[in-house]
KOLKOL-348445 format. One record per residue: residue number from 1; residue in three letters; x, y, z of N, C-alpha, C in turn. Coordinates in nm, 4 decimals, padded with zeros to 6 digits. Example, Ala and Ser with C-alpha at 12.3 -4.5 7.8 and 13.67 -1.06 7.14 Angstrom:
BEGIN
(rec 1 'ALA' (01.3190 -00.5690 00.7800) (01.2300 -00.4500 00.7800) (01.3200 -00.3300 00.7800))
(rec 2 'SER' (01.2850 -00.2250 00.7080) (01.3670 -00.1060 00.7140) (01.2900 00.0030 00.7870))
***
This chain:
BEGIN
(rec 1 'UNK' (00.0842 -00.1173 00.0000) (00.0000 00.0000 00.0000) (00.0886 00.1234 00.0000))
(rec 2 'UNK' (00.0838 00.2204 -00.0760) (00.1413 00.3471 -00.0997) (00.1071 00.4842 -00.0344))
(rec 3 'UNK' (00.1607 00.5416 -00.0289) (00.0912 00.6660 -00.0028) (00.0110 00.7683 -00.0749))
(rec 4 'UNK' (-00.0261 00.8688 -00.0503) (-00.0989 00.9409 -00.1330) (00.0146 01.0367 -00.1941))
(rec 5 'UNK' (00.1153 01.0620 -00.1330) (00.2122 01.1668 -00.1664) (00.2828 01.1087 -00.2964))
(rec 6 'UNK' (00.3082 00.9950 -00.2612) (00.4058 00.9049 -00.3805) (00.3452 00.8537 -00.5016))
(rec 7 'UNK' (00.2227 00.8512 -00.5181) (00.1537 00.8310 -00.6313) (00.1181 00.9570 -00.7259))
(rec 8 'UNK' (00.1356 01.0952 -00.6820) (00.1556 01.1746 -00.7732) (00.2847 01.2295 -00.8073))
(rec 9 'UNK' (00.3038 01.2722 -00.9121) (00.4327 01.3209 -00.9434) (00.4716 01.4603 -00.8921))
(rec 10 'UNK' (00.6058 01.5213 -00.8110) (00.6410 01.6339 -00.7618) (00.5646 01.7337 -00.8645))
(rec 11 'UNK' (00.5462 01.8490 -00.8174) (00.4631 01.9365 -00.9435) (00.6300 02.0326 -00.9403))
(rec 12 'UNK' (00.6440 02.1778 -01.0357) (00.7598 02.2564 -01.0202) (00.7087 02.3440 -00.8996))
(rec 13 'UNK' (00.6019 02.3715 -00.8288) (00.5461 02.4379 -00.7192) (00.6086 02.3651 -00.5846))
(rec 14 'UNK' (00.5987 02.2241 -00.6315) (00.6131 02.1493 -00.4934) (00.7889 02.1338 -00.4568))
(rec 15 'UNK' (00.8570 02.1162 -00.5543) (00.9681 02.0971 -00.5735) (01.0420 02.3056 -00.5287))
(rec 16 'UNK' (00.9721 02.4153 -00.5593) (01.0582 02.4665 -00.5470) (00.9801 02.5260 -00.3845))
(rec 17 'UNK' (00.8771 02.4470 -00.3800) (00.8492 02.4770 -00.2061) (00.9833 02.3947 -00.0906))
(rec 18 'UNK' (00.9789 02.3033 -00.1732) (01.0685 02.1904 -00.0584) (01.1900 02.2585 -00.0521))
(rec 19 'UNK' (01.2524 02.3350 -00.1839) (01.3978 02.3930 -00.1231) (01.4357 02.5057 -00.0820))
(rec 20 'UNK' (01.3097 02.5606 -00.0847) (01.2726 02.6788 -00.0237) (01.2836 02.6945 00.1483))
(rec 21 'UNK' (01.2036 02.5381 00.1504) (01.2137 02.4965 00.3572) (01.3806 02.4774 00.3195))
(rec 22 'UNK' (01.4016 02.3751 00.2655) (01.5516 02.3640 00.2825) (01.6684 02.4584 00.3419))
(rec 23 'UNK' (01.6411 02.5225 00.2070) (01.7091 02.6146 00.2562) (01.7151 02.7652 00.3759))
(rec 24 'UNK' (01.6027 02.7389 00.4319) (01.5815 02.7936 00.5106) (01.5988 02.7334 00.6602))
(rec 25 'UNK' (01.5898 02.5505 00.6248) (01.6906 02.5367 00.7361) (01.7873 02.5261 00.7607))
(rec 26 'UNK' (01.9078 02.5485 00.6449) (02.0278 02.5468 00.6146) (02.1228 02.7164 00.6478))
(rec 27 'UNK' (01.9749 02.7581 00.6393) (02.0366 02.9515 00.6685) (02.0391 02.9267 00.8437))
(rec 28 'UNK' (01.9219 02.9014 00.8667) (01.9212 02.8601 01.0176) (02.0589 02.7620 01.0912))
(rec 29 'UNK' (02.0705 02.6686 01.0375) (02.1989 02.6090 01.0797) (02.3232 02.6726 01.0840))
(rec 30 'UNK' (02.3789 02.7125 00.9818) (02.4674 02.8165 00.9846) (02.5036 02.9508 01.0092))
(rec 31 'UNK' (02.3378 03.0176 01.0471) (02.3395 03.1285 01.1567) (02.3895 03.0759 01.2774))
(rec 32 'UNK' (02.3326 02.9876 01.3997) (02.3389 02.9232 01.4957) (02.5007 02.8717 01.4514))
(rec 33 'UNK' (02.5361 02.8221 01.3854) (02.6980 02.7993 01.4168) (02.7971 02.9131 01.4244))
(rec 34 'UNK' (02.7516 03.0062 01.3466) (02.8145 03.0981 01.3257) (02.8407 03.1947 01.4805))
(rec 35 'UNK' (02.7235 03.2410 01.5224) (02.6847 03.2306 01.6734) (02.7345 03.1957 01.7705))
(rec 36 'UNK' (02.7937 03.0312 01.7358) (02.7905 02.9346 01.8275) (02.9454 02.9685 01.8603))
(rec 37 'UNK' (03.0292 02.9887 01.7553) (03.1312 03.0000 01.7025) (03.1901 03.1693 01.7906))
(rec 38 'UNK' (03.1251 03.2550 01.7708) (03.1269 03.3727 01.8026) (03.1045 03.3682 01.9370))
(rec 39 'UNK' (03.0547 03.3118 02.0076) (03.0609 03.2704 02.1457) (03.1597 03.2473 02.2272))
(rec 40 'UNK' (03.1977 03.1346 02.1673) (03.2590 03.0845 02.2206) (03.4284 03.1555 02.1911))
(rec 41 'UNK' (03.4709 03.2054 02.0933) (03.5653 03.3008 02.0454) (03.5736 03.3772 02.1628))
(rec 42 'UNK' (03.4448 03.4467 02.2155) (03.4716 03.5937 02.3039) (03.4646 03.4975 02.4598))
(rec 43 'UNK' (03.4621 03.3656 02.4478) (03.4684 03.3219 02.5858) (03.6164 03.2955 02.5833))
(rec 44 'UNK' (03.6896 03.2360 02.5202) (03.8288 03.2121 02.4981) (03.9114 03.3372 02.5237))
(rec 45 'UNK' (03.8716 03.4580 02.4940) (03.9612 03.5494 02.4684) (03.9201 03.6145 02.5935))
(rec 46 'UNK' (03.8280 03.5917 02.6629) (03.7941 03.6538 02.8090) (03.8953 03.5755 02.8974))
(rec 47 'UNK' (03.9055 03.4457 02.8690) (03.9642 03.3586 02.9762) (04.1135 03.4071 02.9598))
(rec 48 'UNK' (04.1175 03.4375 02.7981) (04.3352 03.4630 02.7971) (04.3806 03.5662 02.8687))
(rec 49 'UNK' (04.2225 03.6746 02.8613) (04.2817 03.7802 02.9212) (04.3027 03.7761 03.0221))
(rec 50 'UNK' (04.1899 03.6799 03.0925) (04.1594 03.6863 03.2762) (04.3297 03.6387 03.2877))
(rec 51 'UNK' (04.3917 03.5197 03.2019) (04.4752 03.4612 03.2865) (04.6092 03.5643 03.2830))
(rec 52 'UNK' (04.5871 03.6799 03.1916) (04.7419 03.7613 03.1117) (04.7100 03.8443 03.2450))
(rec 53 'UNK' (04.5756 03.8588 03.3072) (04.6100 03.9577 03.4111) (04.6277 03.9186 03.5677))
(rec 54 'UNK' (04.5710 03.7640 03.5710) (04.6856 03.6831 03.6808) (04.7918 03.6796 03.6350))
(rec 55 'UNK' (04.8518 03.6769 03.6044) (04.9827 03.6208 03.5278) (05.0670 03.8044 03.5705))
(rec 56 'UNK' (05.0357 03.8613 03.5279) (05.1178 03.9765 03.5636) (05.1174 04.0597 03.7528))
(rec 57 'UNK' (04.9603 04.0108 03.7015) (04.9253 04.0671 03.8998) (05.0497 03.9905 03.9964))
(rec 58 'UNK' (05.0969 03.8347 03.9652) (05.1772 03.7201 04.0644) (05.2772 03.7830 04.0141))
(rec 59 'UNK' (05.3174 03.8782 03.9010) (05.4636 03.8636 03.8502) (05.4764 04.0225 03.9410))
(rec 60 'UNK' (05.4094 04.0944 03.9333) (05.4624 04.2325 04.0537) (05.4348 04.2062 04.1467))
(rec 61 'UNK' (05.3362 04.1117 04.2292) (05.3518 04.1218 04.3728) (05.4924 03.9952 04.4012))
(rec 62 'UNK' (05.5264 03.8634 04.2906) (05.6533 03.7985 04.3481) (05.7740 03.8253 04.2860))
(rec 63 'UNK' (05.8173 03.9009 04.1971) (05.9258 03.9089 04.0775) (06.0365 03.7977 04.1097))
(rec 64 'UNK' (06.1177 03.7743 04.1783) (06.1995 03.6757 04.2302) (06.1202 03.5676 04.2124))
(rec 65 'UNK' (06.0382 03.5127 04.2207) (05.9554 03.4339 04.2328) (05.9692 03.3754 04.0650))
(rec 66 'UNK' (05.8877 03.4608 03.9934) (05.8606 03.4517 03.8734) (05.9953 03.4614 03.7665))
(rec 67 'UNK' (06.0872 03.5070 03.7707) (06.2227 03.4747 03.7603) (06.3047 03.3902 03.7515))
(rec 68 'UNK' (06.2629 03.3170 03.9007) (06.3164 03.1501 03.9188) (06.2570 03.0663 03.8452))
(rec 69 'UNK' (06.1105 03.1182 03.8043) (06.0071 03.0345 03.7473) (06.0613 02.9845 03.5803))
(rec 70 'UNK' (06.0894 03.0951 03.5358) (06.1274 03.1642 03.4107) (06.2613 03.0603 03.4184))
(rec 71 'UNK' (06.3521 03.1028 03.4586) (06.4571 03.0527 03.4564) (06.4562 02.8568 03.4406))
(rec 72 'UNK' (06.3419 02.8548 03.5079) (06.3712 02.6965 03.5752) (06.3041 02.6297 03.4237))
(rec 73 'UNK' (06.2209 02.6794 03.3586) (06.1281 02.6893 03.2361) (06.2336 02.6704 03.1343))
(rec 74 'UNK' (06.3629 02.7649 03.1165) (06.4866 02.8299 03.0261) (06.5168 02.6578 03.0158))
(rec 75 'UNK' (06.5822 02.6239 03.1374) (06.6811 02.5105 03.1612) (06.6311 02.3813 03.1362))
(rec 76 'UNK' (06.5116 02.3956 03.1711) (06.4254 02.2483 03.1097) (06.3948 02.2201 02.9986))
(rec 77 'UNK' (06.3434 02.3392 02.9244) (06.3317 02.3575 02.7598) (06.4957 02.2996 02.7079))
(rec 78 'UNK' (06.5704 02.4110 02.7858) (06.7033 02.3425 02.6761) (06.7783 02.2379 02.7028))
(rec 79 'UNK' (06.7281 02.2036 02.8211) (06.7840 02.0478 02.8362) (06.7214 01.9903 02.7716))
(rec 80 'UNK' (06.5813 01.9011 02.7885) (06.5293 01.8569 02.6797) (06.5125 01.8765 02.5317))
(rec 81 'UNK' (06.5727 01.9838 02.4737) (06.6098 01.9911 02.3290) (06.7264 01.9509 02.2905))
(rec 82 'UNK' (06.8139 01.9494 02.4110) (06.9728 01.9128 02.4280) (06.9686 01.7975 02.4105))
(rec 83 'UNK' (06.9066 01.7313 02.4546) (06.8773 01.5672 02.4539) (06.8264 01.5274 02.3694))
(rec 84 'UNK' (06.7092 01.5670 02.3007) (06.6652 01.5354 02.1970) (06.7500 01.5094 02.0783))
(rec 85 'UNK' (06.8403 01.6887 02.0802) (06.9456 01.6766 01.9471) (07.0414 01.5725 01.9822))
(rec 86 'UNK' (07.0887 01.5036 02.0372) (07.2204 01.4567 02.0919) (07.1269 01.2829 02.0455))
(rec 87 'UNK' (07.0384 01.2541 02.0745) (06.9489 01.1266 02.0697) (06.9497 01.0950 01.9123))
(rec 88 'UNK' (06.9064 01.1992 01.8764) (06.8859 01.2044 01.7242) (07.0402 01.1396 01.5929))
(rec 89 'UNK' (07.0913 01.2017 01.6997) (07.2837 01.1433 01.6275) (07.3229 01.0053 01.6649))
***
């Protein structure tokens, strides 16, 4: 048993209704990502800032602190690249 829809043939009315919804849920989808996208962008760039302004607030109230930090950061980076290059031979 068939349906009633499938026993007639698409008309050019019906066909340019359907991509008409289509595409109107396709504008909809990619508004909402776009959105979604833009969101989340200005949440990221809130958080880098929040952390660029911890990050400086600990570095004037400890400077010595942050120094050693720095430093200890320097020596580990180039040890482990030191090693790396030296592994590699």
């Amino acid at each position: 048993m068939t349906s009633g829809i499938l026993d007639k043939a698409p008309t050019v009315e019906d066909v340019v209704r359907e991509v008409s919804r289509l595409r109107s849920v396709v504008t909809e989808a990619v508004e909402e990502g776009v959105e979604s996208a833009v969101k989340a962008i200005k949440q990221g760039r809130s958080a880098a800032e929040d952390a660029i302004h911890d990050a400086r607030y600990t570095v004037k109230q400890k400077p010595l602190q942050a120094v050693a930090v720095v430093f200890a950061v320097g020596v580990l980076t180039g040890s482990l690249l030191g090693w790396m290059s030296t592994r590699r031979s």
